[in-house]
matplotlib code that plots the C-alpha trace (Angstrom):
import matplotlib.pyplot as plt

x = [0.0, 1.2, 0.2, 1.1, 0.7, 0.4, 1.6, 2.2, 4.7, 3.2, 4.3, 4.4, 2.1, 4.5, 6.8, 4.8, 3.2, 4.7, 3.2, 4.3, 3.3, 0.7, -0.6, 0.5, 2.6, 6.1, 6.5, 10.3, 10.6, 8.7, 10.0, 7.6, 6.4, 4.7, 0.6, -0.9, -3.6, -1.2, 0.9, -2.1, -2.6, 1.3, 0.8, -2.1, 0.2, 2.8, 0.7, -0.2, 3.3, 3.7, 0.7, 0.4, 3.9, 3.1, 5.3, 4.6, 5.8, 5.7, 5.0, 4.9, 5.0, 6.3, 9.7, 13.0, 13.0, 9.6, 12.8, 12.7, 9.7, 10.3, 13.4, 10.7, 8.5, 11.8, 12.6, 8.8, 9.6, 8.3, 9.9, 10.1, 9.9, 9.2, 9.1, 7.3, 9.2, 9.0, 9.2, 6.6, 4.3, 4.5, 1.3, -0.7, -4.1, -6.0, -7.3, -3.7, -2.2, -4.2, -3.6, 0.2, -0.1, -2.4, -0.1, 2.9, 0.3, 0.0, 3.5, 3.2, 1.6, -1.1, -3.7, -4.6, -3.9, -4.0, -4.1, -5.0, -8.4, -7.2, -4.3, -3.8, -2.1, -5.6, -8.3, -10.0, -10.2, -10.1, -7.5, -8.2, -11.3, -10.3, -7.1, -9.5, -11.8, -8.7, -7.9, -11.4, -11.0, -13.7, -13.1, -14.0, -13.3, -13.2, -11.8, -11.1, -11.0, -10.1, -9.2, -8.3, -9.3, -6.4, -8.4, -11.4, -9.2, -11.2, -11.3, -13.7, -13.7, -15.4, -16.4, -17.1, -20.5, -22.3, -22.6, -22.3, -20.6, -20.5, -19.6, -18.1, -16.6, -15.0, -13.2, -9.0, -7.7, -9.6, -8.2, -9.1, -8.4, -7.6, -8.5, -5.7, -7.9, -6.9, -3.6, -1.2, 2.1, 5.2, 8.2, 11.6, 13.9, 18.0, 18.4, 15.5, 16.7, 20.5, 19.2, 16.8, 19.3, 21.1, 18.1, 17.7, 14.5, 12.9, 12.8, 10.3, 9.3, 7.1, 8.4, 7.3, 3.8, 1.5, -1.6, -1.8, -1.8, -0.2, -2.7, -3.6, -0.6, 0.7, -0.7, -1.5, -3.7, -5.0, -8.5, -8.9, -8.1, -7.0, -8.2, -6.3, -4.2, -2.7, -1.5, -3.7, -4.4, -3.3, -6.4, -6.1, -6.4, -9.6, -11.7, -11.8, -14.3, -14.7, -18.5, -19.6, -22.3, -23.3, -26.3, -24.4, -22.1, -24.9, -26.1, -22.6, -22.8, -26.7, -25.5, -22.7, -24.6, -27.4, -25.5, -23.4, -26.8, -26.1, -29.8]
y = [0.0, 3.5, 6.5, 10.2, 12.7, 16.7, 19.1, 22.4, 24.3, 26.9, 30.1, 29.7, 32.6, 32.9, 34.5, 36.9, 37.4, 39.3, 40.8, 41.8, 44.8, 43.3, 42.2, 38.4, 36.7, 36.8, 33.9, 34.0, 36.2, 33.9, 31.0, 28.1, 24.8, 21.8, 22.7, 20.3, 18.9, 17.6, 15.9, 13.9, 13.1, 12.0, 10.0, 7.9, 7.4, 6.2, 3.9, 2.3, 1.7, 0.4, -2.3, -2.6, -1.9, 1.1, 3.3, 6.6, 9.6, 13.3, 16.3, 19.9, 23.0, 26.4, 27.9, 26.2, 26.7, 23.9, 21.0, 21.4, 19.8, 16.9, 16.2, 16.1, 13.9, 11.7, 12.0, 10.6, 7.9, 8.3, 7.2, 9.7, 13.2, 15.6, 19.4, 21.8, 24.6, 27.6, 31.4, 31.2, 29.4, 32.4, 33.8, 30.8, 30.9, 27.7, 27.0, 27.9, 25.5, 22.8, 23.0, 22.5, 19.8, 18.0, 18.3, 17.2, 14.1, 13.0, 11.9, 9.7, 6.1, 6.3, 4.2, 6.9, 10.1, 11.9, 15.8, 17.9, 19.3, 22.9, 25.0, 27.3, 30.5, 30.3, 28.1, 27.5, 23.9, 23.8, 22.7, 18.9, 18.8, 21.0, 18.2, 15.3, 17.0, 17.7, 14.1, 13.1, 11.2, 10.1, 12.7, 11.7, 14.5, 15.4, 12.2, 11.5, 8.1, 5.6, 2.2, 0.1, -3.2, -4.5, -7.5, -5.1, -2.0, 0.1, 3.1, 3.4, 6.8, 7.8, 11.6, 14.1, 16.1, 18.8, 16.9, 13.4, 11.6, 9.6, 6.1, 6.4, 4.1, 4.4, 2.3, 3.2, 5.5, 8.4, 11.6, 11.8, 15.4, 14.6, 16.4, 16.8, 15.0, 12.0, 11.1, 12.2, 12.5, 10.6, 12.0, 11.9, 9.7, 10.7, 8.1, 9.7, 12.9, 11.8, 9.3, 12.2, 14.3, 12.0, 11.3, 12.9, 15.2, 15.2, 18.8, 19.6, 22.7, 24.1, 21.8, 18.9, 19.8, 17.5, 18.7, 22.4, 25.6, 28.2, 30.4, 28.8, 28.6, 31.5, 35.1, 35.6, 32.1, 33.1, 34.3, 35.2, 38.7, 40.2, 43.2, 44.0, 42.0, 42.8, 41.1, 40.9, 44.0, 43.7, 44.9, 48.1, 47.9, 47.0, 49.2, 48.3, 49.5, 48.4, 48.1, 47.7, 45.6, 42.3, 44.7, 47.7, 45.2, 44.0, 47.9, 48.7, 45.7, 46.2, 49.9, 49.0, 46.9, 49.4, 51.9, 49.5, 48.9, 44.7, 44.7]
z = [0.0, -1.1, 1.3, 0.1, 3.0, 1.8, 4.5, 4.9, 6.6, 8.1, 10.4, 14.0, 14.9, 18.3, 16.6, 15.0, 12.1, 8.8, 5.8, 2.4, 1.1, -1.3, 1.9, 1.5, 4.3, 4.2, 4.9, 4.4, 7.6, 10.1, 12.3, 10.4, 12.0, 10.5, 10.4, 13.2, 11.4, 9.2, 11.5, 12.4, 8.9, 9.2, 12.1, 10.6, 7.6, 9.8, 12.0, 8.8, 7.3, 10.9, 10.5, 7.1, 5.9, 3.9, 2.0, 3.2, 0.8, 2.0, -0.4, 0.4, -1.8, -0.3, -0.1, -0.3, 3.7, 3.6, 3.4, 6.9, 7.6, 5.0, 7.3, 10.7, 8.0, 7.8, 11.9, 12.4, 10.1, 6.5, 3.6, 1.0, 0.5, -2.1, -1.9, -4.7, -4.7, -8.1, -7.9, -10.3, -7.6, -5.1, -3.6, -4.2, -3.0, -2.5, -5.9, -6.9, -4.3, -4.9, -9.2, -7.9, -5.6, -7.6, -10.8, -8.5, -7.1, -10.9, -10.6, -8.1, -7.0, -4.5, -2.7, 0.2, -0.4, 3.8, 4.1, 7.0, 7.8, 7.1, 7.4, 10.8, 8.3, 6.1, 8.1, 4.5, 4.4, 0.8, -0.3, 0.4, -1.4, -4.0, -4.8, -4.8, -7.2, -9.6, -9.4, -10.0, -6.6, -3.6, -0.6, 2.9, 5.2, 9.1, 9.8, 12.9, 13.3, 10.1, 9.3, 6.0, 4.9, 2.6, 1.5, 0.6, -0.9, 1.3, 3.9, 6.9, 8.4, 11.2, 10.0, 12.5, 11.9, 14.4, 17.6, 16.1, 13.5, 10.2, 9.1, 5.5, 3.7, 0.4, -2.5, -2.5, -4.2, -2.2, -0.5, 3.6, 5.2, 8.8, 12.2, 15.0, 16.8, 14.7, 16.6, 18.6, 16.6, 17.6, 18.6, 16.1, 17.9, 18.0, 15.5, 13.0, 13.2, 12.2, 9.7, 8.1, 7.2, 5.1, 3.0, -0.3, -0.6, -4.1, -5.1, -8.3, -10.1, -12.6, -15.2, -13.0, -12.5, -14.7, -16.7, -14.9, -17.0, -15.9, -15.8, -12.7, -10.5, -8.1, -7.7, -11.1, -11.0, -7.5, -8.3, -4.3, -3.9, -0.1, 0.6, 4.0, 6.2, 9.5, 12.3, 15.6, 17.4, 20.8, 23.8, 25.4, 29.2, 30.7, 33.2, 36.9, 38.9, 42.8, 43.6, 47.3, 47.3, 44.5, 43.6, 42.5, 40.3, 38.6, 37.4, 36.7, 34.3, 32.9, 32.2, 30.0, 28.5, 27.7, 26.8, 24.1, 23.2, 23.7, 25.6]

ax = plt.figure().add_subplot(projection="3d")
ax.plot(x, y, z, "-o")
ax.set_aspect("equal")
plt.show()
């Protein structure tokens, strides 16, 4: 069984957050960590090399920088890795992203195809769905629970919906976008992290993508437009006010209220 995981790497909002002047991250000037849905997705691809002997490959697109979290993919224990990487690919939205990774995914040889939910920089959750529809694929998503029947050359994903959940199953090859709720990943051993650095990363660029045009990849193939970005406005101090007596705290409140016209 072949399992191709799509991650993302993504900036670690601790840091703080940087923008362009056409308002798009720079994401060049931000400390960057592997999105967490994602790593679940990893995970489940891991835990089924580990009972199924998979071969689990890794693809990300982004920035030369994005190696780094091929190498963490390598730490955890996957296989092979293979980073999308083009100026021409810059400022990708997610109609954009997903015509790349999906032309880079028609490379490859693929029974389950695992992404995350959504993506903390852009909270969309497009992209998943968006890939599947390129590749004319099932999509199961919200997963948060999932097993595989070899024999069968099926999925069986428990999908989380409102305040219950689905029972899907579908025929492989399919796409499943994955909750964080999914797993908890692994740690990289001493012995990963060495051994991942001595692994060759599969770098591919424009040339490589299969059956995309280029009039939708990057900005210019980014039909989303942004009118203003900024980072989060921090609070200015609250008001503290000392009343005597539970009833006077209670018209201090209701009065605020009013006069914010909440009630």
């Amino acid at each position: 069984m072949k399992v191709v995981v799509c991650v993302k790497q993504v900036p670690d909002t601790k840091g703080g957050v940087k923008f362009k002047p056409d308002g798009t991250l720079d994401r060049a000037a931000m400390l960057a960590i592997m999105n967490p849905d994602d790593k679940a997705a990893l995970e489940e691809a891991l835990e089924l090399k580990d009972q199924y002997g998979a071969e689990v490959t890794v693809v990300t697109m982004g920035l030369p920088k994005a190696d780094a979290v091929l190498r963490e993919a390598f730490a955890m224990g996957a296989d092979k890795g293979v980073l999308v990487t083009d100026r021409v690919l810059g400022g990708a939205d997610t109609w954009a992203t997903s015509q790349t990774l999906a032309g880079a995914l028609r490379n490859l040889d693929y029974d389950l195809i695992l992404t995350g939910r959504q993506a903390i920089d852009g909270d969309t959750a497009q992209v998943g769905p968006q890939i599947s529809e390129h590749l004319h694929l099932p999509l199961i998503s919200y997963c948060e629970d999932l097993k595989v029947d070899e024999a069968a050359h099926t999925v069986t994903v428990k999908r989380q919906y409102d305040d219950g959940y689905h029972i899907v199953r579908a025929k492989m090859p399919c796409l499943v976008t994955c909750l964080s709720e999914l797993d908890t990943p692994r740690y990289m051993t001493p012995g990963g992290i060495f051994d991942a650095f001595q692994k060759e990363v599969t770098v591919w660029g424009r040339k490589d993508l299969k059956d995309v045009d280029d009039s939708n990849l990057g900005k210019a193939g980014s039909p989303t437009v942004i009118a203003k970005a900024s980072d989060k406005v921090a609070k200015g101090k609250g008001v503290k006010v000392t009343p005597e007596t539970p009833e006077e705290a209670v018209d201090y409140i209701v009065n605020v209220l009013d006069e914010k016209h909440v009630i």
